[in-house]
C-alpha positions in Angstrom: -2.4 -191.3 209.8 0.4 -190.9 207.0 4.3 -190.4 207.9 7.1 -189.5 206.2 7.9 -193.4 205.6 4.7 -193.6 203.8 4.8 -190.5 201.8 8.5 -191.3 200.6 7.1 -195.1 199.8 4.4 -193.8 197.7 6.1 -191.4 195.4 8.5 -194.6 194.6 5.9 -197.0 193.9 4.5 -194.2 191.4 8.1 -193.3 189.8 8.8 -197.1 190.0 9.1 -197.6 186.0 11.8 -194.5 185.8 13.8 -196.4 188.0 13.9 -194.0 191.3 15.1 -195.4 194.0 14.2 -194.6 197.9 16.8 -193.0 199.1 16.9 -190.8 196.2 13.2 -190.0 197.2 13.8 -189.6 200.9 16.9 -187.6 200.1 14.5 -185.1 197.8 11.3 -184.9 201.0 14.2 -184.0 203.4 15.9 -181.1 200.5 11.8 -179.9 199.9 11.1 -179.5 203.9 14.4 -178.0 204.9 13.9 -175.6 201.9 10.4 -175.0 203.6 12.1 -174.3 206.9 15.2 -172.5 205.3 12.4 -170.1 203.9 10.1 -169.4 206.9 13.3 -168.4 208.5 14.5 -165.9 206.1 11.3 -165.0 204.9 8.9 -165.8 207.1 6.4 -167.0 204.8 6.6 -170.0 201.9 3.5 -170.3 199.7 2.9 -173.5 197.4 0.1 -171.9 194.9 -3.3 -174.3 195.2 -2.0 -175.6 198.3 -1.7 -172.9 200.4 0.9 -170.9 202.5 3.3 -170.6 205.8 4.0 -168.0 208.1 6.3 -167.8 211.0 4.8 -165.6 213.4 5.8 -164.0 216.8 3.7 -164.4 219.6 4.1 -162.0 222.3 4.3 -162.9 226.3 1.2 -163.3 228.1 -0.3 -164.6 231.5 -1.6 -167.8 231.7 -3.0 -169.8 234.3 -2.0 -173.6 235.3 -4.9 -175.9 235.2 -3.5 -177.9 237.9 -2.9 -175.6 240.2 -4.9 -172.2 239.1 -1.6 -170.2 239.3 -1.1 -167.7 237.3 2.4 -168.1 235.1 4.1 -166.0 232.7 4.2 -167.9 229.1 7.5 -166.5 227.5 7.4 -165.5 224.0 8.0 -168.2 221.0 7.6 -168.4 217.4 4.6 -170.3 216.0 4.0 -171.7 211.9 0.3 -170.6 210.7 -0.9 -172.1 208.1 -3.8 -170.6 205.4 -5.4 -173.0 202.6 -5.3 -171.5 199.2 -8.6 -171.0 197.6 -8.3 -174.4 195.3 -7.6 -176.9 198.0 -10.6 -175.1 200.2 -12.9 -176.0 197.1 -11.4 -179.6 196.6 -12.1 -180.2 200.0 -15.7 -179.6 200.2 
């Protein structure tokens, strides 16, 4: 599993000779994903070409059913992220 703290650690190991610094790094991941965010609110969508793109979505309220009990319950509506692999990355995948 990778996490932020390993992500920001490897793009400073790789920029190491130019002198970046971490919180420099970690300052930029935060910038990129609010941007990300910032976007799929406003837009509703944020595409990253050969990588693929975002889309906040509505789902609608529906009737669902409690395992535990087998009751039936009313799931409210939220927003949900979908996400849709651009062409390139399906074929480097493979």
């Amino acid at each position: 599993m990778s996490s932020k703290s390993e992500y920001v650690e490897k793009i400073c190991q790789d920029n190491r000779p130019r002198g970046v610094s971490k919180q420099v790094v970690h300052r930029i991941v935060e910038d990129t994903f609010d941007f990300i965010l910032e976007s799929l609110l406003k837009d509703k969508k944020f595409t990253y070409a050969g990588f693929g793109s975002f889309r906040l979505k509505d789902r609608k309220s529906k009737i669902g059913t409690n395992p535990n009990t087998g009751e039936k319950i009313v799931i409210a509506p939220r927003k949900a992220i979908s996400f849709t692999v651009s062409g390139k990355l399906k074929k480097t995948l493979r």
